[in-house]
C-alpha angles and dihedrals in degrees: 000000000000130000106229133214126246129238112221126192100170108177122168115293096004137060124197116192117196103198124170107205124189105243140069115281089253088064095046095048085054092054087057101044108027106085101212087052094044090052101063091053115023114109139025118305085263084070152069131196114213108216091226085068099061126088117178123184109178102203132075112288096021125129116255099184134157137158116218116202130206115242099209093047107019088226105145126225109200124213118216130186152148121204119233103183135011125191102171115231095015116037147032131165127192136190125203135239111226114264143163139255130169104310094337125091113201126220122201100328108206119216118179111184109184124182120210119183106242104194131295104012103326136112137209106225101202104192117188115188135190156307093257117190117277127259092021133102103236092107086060093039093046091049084051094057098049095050085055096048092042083062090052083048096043092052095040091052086052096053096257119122110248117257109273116251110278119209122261 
């Protein structure tokens, strides 16, 4: 199975990931919304996820929260959503709880993940992301991070274990 490449339009405040995956768009939907499976992929190669951590209720209105924690500090960055809308296997929308990063404080943060079947076996995972705040540099970071945990994901969907969390 191949690792695939990632398509980024990171504009502003917005980012937009194009990933394949080879797997069927149920698979892949079980690897978004069953804890055990999101935490051996979620989050940029820096991080882990401890399974404890996540709570996934797929259905709208439900929680979907994580805390990633950085393997070379320990300092935790929390993940915190509702989901607004839930099409298994084909859909889901989050928004985001505020949070805070750096200088930024983020507001409702929307992330729509679809899932279209892409011939024999293989999905196309569309991820749109936002709005960041403006004049800083979280679109480019966030999109970053989901390239590095599409490739957990990838390597996970084809068998493989997903690369250990390397330090910062």
């Amino acid at each position: 199975m191949a690792q695939h490449s990632t398509q980024r339009d990171v504009t502003g405040e917005h980012l937009h990931l194009v990933h394949e995956l080879d797997a069927v768009p149920a698979e892949v939907f079980r690897h978004l919304v069953d804890p055990a499976l999101l935490a051996r992929w979620f989050g940029p190669h820096s991080v882990r996820v401890p399974v404890e951590s996540v709570v996934c209720e797929p259905f709208p209105g439900g929680e979907w929260k994580l805390v990633m924690l950085d393997t070379a500090t320990g300092t935790p960055y929390p993940v915190s959503a509702r989901i607004s809308e839930i099409v298994p296997p084909r859909l889901l929308v989050f928004r985001e709880s505020e949070t805070e990063a750096d200088d930024a404080t983020v507001h409702g943060l929307r992330l729509r993940v679809e899932l279209r079947e892409h011939g024999d076996g293989h999905t196309v995972m569309e991820l749109h992301q936002g709005p960041f705040p403006p004049d800083t540099t979280m679109a480019g970071d966030t999109a970053e991070g989901w390239v590095q945990a599409f490739e957990k994901l990838d390597a996970l969907l084809s068998g493989r274990d997903a690369p250990e969390p390397t330090g910062s």
